[in-house]
Every structure is written in structure tokens, then in C-alpha cells.
C-alpha positions, 0 to 999 in steps of 0.5 A, spaced: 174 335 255 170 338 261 165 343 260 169 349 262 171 352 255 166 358 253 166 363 247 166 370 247 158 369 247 158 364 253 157 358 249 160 352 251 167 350 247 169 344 250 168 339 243 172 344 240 178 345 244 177 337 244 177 337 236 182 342 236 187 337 240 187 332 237 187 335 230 193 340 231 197 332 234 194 329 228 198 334 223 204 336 228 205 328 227 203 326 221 204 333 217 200 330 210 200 334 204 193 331 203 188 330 208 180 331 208 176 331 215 168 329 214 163 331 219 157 327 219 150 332 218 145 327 216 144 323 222 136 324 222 136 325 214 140 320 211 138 316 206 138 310 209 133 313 213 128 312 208 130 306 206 129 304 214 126 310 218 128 307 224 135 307 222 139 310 228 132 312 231 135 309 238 140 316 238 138 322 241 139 329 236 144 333 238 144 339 243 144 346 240 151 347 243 154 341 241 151 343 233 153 349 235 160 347 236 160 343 229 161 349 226 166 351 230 169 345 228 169 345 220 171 353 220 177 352 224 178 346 220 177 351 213 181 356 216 187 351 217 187 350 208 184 342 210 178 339 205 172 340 209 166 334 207 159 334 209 153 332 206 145 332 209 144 326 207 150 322 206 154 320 213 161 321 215 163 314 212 160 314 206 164 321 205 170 318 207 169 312 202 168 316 196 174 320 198 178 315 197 174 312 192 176 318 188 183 317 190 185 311 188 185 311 181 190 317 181 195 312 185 193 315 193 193 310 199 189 312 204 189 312 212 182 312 215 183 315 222 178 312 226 177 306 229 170 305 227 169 297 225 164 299 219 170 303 216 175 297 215 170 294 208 173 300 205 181 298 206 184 297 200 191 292 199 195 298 200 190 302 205 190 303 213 186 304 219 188 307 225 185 308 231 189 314 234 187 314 241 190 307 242 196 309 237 194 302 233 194 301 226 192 295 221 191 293 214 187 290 209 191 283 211 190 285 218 182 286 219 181 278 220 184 278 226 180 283 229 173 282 228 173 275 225 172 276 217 175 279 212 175 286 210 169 286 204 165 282 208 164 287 214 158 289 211 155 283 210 158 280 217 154 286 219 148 285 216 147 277 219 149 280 226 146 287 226 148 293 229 145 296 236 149 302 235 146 304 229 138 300 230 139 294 224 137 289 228 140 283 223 138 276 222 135 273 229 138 268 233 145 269 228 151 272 233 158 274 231 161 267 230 155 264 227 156 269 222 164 270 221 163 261 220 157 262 215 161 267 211 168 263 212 164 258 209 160 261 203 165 268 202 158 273 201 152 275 203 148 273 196 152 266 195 150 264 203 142 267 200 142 263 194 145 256 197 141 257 203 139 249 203 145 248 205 147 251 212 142 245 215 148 241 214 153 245 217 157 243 224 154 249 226 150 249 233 142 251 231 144 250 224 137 249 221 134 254 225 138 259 222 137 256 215 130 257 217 131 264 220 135 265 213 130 264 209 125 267 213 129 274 213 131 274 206 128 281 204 131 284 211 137 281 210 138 284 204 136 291 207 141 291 213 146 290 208 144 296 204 144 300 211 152 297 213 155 298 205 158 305 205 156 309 199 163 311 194 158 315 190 157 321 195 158 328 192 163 332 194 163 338 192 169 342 189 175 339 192 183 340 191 185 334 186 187 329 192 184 333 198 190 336 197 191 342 203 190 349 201 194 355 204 191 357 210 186 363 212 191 368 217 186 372 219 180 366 219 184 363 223 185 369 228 178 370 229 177 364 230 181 364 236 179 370 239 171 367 238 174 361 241 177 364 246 183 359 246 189 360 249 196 362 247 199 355 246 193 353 243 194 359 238 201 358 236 200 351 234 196 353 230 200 358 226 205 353 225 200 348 222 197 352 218 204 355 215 204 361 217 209 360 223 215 357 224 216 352 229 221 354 235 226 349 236 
């Protein structure tokens, strides 16, 4: 969103307004009866930045302004009865793959509304992932056809190639066909690991160099697959069974608006998502 929005304190509100869109398009859309909406406030003190310091230390912090607006965007989100996740050394992901974790064996499936390729080792045989602003949606079954490898081998994939996005450097010389053949071959991380020996003998261009860098690199493999596996153990809190949606905060909601400064529209819609309209039709 361009930066023309500002609180009543003359903070900027752009991202909010941002947030508030697509939030009140997903629920207008969707209207779950559980839903869970995970910030991530662990960006330099997650612990995966003890296992490796220099995890994601390519990334600049974020601004004030924006963290300021983060608040903003978990009270609304409070304000509207939705379960709130966020935890200091815990990222969005692993809140997301222990909500659904936790879910599952009371017979929830999940929809993981994101497009995120680290997200699809968490799909389950009755779950989604659905990138919302390109409207697409696939499975388990589906993950194969858009990265190369099935969905519980995204982390180890990830772990042979690397991540620049987060800092994990991966095996050297081993891209993403490379690594999608060794664990088409293998099935996993550990199995290609203890029959290393043998990846010289794959039809595979560079394949004794990569066997080599493989047994090389053993230890730094192993540790990029703890940094791209999602945690499921992450605490919670005290959440409603399911993340099922609680009532909404009226007034909450209101002052929210007004320090927000957003427009009548904006406002009715959302009274009606939190319950305490009804639509006009």
C-alpha cells in the first residue's frame, strides 16, 4: 500500500490498511469458524539463530514504523475474536506448524494461507496451501509438480540446496534438480547420508563431486536441515480448542478505528466480520 495512511499521532498506517484488506477478503470469502493468524517476532532471536548465528543476518531489521504497525495489526486481529500466535523465539512457520499439529488429532484439516514453499512440508493428506493473491490452491499430492519433491522432503530439498532467502548456504555445487534426483532416488536426507558411496554411480552430471561435497559437508547438511524443518513443539499459549473464533471486542474495534483513522468502508466491513452487524444486501 503507498505510504499516504497515518494514525492520529501521524505514524504511518499503510501496512495496516494493507492487512486489514486482505484479512476482512479472506473472512468475507472464507468465513471460518477456526482460524489462527501467526506474526513472526523472532527474526534476530529465534532459535535457530543459536544453532546458526548467521541465520537470516542477510535481512535488515525492521523499521520502527513498521513494528509499530505489527501491533496494530495483531490488535485488530484480537479485536475481531481471532487467535492471535507469536512468539520471541519461535517464527511464523513453526507457529503455523504446531497449530496444525495440535489440530489434527481432533480431526481439523488445515488451509495454510500462504505461499511460502517452506510451508508445504507441513501438508498432511487432507490439508491445503493456498497462495491468495494469485488465487491458487493445492495439496499434499500437488507439491510435486510445483517444486520437484514431495512434501516431506521440502526440508531436506531445502537442506541440499540452500535458502538465500533465509542465509542457509546448503551443500556446495548441489542445485535444485540435482537435489530433487538424489532424493527421488534415496527418499530422504538421512538414507542419501548413510549410502553416500553410492551417489558416484548415479547418471547424474558432477555426480562423484557431489559425493565428495557430501561427505565433506556431512555435519552442514544435517545443520541446514534443522534450520529448514518447521518446529510443531512451539507453545501456544492458551488458545480456544481448534482456534476456534471468539466473540469480537466492539469497542476494541472502535478505537482501533479511530486511532487508525480508517474509513467508513473500512469500518463497516468490519462490524460485519466481527458479527456485530449485519450485511446489507
Amino acid at each position: 500500500m503507498p505510504d499516504e495512511f497515518h494514525d492520529a499521532d501521524g505514524w504511518p498506517t499503510n501496512a495496516v490498511h494493507g492487512f486489514a484488506r486482505f484479512l476482512l477478503e479472506l473472512l468475507e470469502k472464507e468465513r471460518p469458524a477456526h482460524i489462527a493468524i501467526a506474526f513472526d517476532e523472532a527474526l534476530d532471536s529465534c532459535f535457530r539463530n543459536r544453532l546458526y548465528p548467521a541465520y537470516k543476518a542477510n535481512r535488515d531489521p525492521a523499521p520502527d514504523a513498521l513494528r509499530r504497525q505489527f501491533t496494530h495489526c495483531k490488535a485488530l486481529c484480537a479485536a475481531l475474536g481471532l487467535s492471535v500466535l507469536s512468539h520471541g523465539e519461535y517464527e511464523a512457520d513453526d507457529l503455523i506448524g504446531s497449530a496444525l499439529h495440535a489440530a489434527r488429532p481432533d480431526g481439523f484439516r488445515g488451509v495454510i494461507v500462504s505461499a511460502d514453499k517452506d510451508l508445504s512440508q507441513l501438508l498432511g493428506e487432507h490439508d491445503e496451501q493456498w497462495d491468495f493473491a494469485r488465487g491458487q490452491r493445492w495439496g499434499m499430492a500437488g507439491v510435486k509438480a510445483r517444486h520437484g519433491v514431495e512434501a516431506r522432503q521440502i526440508a531436506d530439498y531445502l537442506a541440499l540446496t540452500g535458502d538465500a532467502v533465509d542465509n542457509i548456504p546448503g551443500v556446495s555445487g548441489i542445485g535444485a534438480k540435482s537435489a530433487a534426483v538424489l532424493l527421488s532416488h534415496f527418499g530422504d536426507l538421512d538414507t542419501l547420508l548413510a549410502r553416500v558411496d553410492e551417489v558416484a554411480f548415479l547418471r547424474l552430471r558432477g555426480a562423484a563431486t557431489m559425493a565428495a561435497r557430501l561427505r565433506e559437508q556431512r555435519e552442514h547438511a544435517l545443520l541446514w536441515r534443522r534450520l529448514t524443518t518447521i518446529a510443531l513443539d512451539a507453545p501456544l499459549g492458551d488458545i480456544a480448542h481448534g482456534h476456534a473464533r471468539g466473540p469480537a471486542d466492539g469497542d476494541m474495534l472502535a478505537g482501533l478505528s479511530d486511532a487508525l483513522r480508517l474509513g467508513p468502508m473500512t469500518r463497516r466491513r468490519l462490524r460485519v466480520a466481527a458479527g456485530l452487524d449485519n450485511p446489507a444486501y
